[in-house]
N, C-alpha and C positions, 0 to 999 in steps of 0.2 A: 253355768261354769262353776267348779268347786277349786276352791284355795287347801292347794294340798301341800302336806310336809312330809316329805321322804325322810324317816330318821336311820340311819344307814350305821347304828351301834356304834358312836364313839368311844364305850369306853374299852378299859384296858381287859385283856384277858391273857395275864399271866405266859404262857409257854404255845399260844396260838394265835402269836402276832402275825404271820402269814394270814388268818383268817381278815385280817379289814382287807385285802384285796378283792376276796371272794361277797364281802358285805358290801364292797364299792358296785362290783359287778353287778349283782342283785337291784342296787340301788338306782344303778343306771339304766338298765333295763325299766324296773317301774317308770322312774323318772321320764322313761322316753313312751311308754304307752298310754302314762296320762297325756303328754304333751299334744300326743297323735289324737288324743280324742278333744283337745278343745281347752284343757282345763289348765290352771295357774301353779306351776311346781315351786317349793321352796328345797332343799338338802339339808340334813344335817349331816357332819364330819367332822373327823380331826385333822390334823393339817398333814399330816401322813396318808391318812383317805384321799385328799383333797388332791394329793400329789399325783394318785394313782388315780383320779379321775382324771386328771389332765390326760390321761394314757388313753383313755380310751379311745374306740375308733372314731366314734363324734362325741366330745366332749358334749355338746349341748348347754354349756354352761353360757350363751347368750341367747340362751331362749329358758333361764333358771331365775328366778323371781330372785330369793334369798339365797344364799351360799352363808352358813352361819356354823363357824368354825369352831368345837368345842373341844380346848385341851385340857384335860383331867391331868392334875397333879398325880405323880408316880406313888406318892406317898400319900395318897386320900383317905388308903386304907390302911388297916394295921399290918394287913403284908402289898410289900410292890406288886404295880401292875394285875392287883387282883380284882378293881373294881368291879368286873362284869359278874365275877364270883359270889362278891357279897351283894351283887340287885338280885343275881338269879337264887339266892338262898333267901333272901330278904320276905317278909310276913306284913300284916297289916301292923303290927307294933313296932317295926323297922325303923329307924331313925335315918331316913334318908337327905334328909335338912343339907345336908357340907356337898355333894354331888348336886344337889337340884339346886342348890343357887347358883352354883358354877352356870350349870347353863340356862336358868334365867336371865343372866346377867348378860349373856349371849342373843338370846331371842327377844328379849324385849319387852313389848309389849304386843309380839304378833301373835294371828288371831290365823286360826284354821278352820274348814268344815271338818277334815278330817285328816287323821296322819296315819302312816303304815311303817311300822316298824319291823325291821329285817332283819330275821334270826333273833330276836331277843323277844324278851316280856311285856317290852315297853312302860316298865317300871316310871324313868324318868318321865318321860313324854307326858302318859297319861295325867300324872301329876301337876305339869307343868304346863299340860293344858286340859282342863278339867272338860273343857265347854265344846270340844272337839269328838268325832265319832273317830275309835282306834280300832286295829285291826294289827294285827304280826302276820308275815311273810315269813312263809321258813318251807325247809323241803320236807314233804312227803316221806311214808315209810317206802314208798315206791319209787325208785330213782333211775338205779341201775338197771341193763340189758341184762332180762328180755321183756322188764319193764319199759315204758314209758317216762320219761322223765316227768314226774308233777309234783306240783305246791300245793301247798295250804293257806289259807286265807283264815284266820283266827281273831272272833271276834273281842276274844278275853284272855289272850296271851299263847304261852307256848308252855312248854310242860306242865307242873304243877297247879296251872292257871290256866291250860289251855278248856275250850268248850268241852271238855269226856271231862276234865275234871272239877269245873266249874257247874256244872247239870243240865248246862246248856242242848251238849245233842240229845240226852235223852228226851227231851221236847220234843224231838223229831224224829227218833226211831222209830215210834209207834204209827208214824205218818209214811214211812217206807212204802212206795207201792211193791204190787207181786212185779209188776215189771222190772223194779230197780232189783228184787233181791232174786231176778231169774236172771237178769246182766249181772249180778254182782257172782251169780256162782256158775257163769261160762267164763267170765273174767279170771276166775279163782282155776277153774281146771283148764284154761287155755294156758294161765302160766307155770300153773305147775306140771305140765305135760312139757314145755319147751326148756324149764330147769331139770327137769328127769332125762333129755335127754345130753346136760353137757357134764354128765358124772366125769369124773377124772380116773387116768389109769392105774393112780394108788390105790385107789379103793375097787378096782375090781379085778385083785390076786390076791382076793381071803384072806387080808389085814385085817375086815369089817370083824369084829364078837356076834354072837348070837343080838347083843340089842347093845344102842349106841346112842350117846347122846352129843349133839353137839355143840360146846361150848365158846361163846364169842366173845373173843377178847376187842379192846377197844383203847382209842386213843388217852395217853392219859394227860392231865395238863389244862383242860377244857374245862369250864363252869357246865357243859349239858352233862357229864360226867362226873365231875368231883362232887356236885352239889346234890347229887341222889345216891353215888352209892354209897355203901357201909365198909367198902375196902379202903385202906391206904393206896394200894397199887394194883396192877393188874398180874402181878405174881402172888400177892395175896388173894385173889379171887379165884384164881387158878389152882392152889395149892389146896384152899379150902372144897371145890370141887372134886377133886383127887381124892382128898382125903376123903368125903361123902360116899362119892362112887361106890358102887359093890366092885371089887377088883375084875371080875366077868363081864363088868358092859363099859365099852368101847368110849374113851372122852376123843372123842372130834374136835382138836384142837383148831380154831381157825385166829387170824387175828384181822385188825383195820386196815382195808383194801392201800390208805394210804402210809399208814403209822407203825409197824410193826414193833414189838417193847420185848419181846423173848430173849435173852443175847445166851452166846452161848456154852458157859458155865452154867445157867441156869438147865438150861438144854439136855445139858449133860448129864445134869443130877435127878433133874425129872424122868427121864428113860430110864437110870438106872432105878428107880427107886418106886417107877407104877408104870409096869408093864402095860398096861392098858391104854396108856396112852398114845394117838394114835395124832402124830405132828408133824409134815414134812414142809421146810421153806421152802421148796418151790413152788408152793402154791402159791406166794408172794406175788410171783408174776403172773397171777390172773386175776380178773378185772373181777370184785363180786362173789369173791369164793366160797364166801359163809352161804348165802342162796341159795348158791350150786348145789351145797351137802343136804341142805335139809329135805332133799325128796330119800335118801338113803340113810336119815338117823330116825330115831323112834322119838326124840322129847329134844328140846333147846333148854339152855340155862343163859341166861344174859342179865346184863345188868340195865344199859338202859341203850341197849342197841338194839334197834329195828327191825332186827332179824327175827328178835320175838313176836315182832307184832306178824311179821310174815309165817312164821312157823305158825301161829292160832289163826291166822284169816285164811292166808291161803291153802295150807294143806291142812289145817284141822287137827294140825298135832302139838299134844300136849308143850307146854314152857312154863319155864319158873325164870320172873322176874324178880331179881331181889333188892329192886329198886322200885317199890311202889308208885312214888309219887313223881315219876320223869314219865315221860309220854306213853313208854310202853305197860304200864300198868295196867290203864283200865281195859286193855283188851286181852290180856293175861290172868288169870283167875287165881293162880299160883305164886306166893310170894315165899317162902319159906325155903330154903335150900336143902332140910331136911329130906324135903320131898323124893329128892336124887336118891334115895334108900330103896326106895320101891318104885321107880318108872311107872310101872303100870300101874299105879293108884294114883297118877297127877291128875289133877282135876282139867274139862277142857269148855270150850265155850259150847255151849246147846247149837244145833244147826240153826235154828233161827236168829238166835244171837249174833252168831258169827256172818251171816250174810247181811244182816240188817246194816253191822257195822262197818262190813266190807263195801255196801252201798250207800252209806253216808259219806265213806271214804270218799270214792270215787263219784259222785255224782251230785253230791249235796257241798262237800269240805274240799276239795283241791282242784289245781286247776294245769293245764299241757302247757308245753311251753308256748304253741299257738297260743292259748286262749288268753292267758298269762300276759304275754309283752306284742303280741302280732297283731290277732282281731279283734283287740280291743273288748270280748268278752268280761275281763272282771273289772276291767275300769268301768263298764258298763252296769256291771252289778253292783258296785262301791257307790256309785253316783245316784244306782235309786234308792239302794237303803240310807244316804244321807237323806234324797229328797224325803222318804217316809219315816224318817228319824228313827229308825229302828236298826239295828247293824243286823238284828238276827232273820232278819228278812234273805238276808244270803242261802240260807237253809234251806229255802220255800222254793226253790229252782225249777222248774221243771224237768224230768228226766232227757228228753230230747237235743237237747242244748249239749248238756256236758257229756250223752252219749257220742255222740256224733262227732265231736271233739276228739272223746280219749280216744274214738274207733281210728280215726288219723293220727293220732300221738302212738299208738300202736303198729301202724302197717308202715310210718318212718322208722322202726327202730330196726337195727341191724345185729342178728347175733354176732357177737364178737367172742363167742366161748374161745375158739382156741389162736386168738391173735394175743401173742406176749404185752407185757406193758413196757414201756420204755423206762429203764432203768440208767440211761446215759451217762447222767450227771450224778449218780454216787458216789459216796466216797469211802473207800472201804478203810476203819476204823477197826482195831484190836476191840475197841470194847463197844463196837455197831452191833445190833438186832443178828441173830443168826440168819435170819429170815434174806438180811438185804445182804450178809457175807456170800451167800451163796447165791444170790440171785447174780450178783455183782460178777461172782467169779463165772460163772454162764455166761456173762454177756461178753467176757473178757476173752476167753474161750473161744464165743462166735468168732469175735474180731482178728484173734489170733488164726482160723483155720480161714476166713476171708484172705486174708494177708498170704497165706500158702500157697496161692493161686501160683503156676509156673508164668512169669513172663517171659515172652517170646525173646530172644536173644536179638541183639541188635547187628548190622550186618557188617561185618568188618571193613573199615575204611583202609583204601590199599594206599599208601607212600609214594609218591612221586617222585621223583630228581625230577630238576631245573633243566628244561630242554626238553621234556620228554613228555608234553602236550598234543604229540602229532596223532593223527590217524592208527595208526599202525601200532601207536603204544596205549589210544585209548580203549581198540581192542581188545590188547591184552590185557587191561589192566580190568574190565568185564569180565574174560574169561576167566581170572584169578580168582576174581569174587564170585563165579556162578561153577568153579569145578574144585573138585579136591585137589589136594597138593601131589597126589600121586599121577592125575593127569597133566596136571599143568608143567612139574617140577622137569620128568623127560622132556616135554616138547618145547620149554625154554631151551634143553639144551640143543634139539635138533635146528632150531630158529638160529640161533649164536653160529652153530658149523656153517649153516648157509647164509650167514650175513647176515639176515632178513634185519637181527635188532644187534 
């Protein structure tokens, strides 16, 4: 049985305070797969985390060893709220001293085999426990439909630290069977055959240029973001691509499936000002949109979004990351933004390359969400690389295992190309994203022609006088409701001449 610490990112991260829900979820999912296998869980969180695990569908928090609450001072750093900032920029000369006592002072003097850190580097942890085998959780370049959703299991961090930049996997590229890198390139053109076919209707009435590049914008606010790239904003990133472009090839503007930053004066003045550009919000309402384009662009430019690593793995086409050192680097060859001058001289990864890497991906480095929280698969692999004291033994997997897996992590996934996203609870805002002004005014629209529906008229209730309950008048008072007035109104009056009422 291994004595585990769930560290589930307490610290602050600036303008993506909504993320500790999503690190809680994370968190409790592990928390609940080691449990199912045998082994002794501790958490770490802040009392805001803490809250939002009480939420969950089974807390599990009486079957949690420690629960060990760390609140970070807002002001630890030289700006609010930006601790997660400065660990994710942080170096080995890093003065981390003022955050790591905080939660020493917290933990004590407990003792782990091992801890998993969620979305983060696990800067604090590893320090604060030296004697410990560590590992980061974090998702995959593979997430979204008509992927499979999966994770990564990292034995030496997450971007700038993770195992591609640490020289870790190259240890095991060379050990790639043909089997893994002949699954890694059916995997590669079974998905890119299923995003060719959920192109969008903008793009096929000869909007596209003769050559297009598509450029992914991204959340801004985040330490996996701020801390690599070389822009202030992502209107900056955007302007400077523009201005690059040769004014003949096509920028594919997309933005972050959840985040959208364009508003729109800015909108206004980029169309006027580079015809080339080629941006409609309502792509907004579709799940994954960057994905979608890249079977119909010639090259990606990104900064530290994901979509580069799918542009070089799975279709084989050229990107320029201008963020070296965040995850999408090393499978990217292109760092220069210059590059956008001449498209076709960006440099791309060798076929080899690129499948070895696609197959360490998938079958050495991540894991389904079966394998992940359900069958106990990577608890199962965390527990022998503690027993062999070696973390990088995760590497050495057999292909069999993690095939068979992602082969069911695949045939659960459901294309969702043309199901809207639910835009319910927006709020439309003079100085909101164009992206959600219009998505908003769409949804509004629905609601407004739902509402037009004719209802049926209600049947009119006929007036009684007092006394006139009998037979003879409850007749009539049917007939009035079941004939027009042109029948009824005569034969009241021949009824009156002969008495009848």
């Amino acid at each position: 049985m291994m004595n585990v610490l769930i560290y589930c990112k307490p610290t602050l991260e600036g303008r993506a305070f909504h993320n500790s829900a999503h690190w809680v979820w994370l968190g409790h999912q592990l928390a609940k797969a080691f449990l199912n296998e045998g082994h002794a869980v501790s958490i770490c969180l802040n009392s805001h985390q803490l809250e939002r695990w009480y939420k969950q569908p089974e807390s599990l928090l009486d079957r949690i060893e420690n629960k060990f609450v760390v609140d970070f001072p807002s002001d630890i750093t030289a700006g609010r709220f930006t601790l997660d900032h400065f660990l994710a920029a942080s170096g080995s000369e890093t003065n981390i001293s003022a955050p790591l006592e905080i939660l020493k002072s917290v933990v004590g003097d407990a003792k782990f085999d091992c801890v998993v850190s969620v979305c983060d580097r696990g800067i604090l942890p590893r320090s604060a426990f030296p004697e410990a085998m560590h590992f980061s959780f974090v998702e995959s370049p593979f997430t979204r439909a008509p992927y499979p959703r999966l994770w990564a299991l990292d034995t030496t961090g997450i971007d700038r630290s993770d195992v591609f930049h640490a020289g870790v996997a190259s240890k095991f590229l060379n050990g790639i069977t043909d089997a893994e890198i002949d699954a890694a390139r059916r995997f590669a053109g079974d998905m890119s055959l299923k995003l060719k076919r959920r192109q969008l209707s903008e793009l096929s009435l000869g909007r596209l240029r003769a050559k297009n590049v598509l450029v992914a914008l991204q959340k801004e606010g985040v330490s996996a973001l701020d801390t690599y790239t070389p822009y202030p904003s992502q209107l900056d990133f955007l302007l400077d691509v523009l201005e690059t472009l040769p004014r003949d090839v096509g920028a594919v503007v997309t933005e972050h499936p959840q985040y959208p930053v364009i508003e729109k004066s800015a909108f206004n003045y980029l169309r006027e000002n580079y015809p080339n550009l080629l941006f409609y919000p309502k792509w907004m309402a579709v799940e994954g949109i960057s994905q979608n384009l890249l079977s119909i662009v010639d090259a990606a430019v990104v900064q530290t979004s994901t979509v580069g690593i799918q542009s070089s793995l799975i279709f084989g086409k050229p990107a320029v990351c201008v963020a070296p050192e965040s995850r999408v680097g090393p499978f990217v060859p292109c760092h220069e933004i210059s590059a956008l001058r001449d498209i076709g001289s960006i440099p791309v990864l060798s076929e080899s390359d690129r499948y070895r890497l696609l197959a360490f991906q998938l079958y050495r480095y991540t894991y389904t969400d079966e394998a992940a929280f359900e069958s106990g698969q990577l608890v199962r692999a965390v527990a022998q690389a503690v027993e062999k004291g070696d973390a990088n033994t995760l590497y050495a997997e057999a292909l069999a295992n993690r095939k068979q897996s992602l082969q069911r992590g695949i045939a659960k996934v459901v294309d969702t190309a043309n199901t809207p996203r639910a835009f319910d609870k927006l709020i439309h805002l003079p100085g909101a994203p164009i992206a959600l002004i219009e998505t908003y005014q769409v949804h509004q629209e629905r609601i407004a022609s739902q509402q037009k529906v004719v209802k049926p008229q209600k049947a009119t209730t006929v007036r009684r006088k007092p006394g006139r309950d009998t037979l003879k008048w409850r007749v009539l008072y049917a007939l009035e409701a079941a004939l027009p007035p042109s029948i009824v109104l005569p034969s009241e009056r021949v009824l009156k001449k002969l008495k009848v009422i």
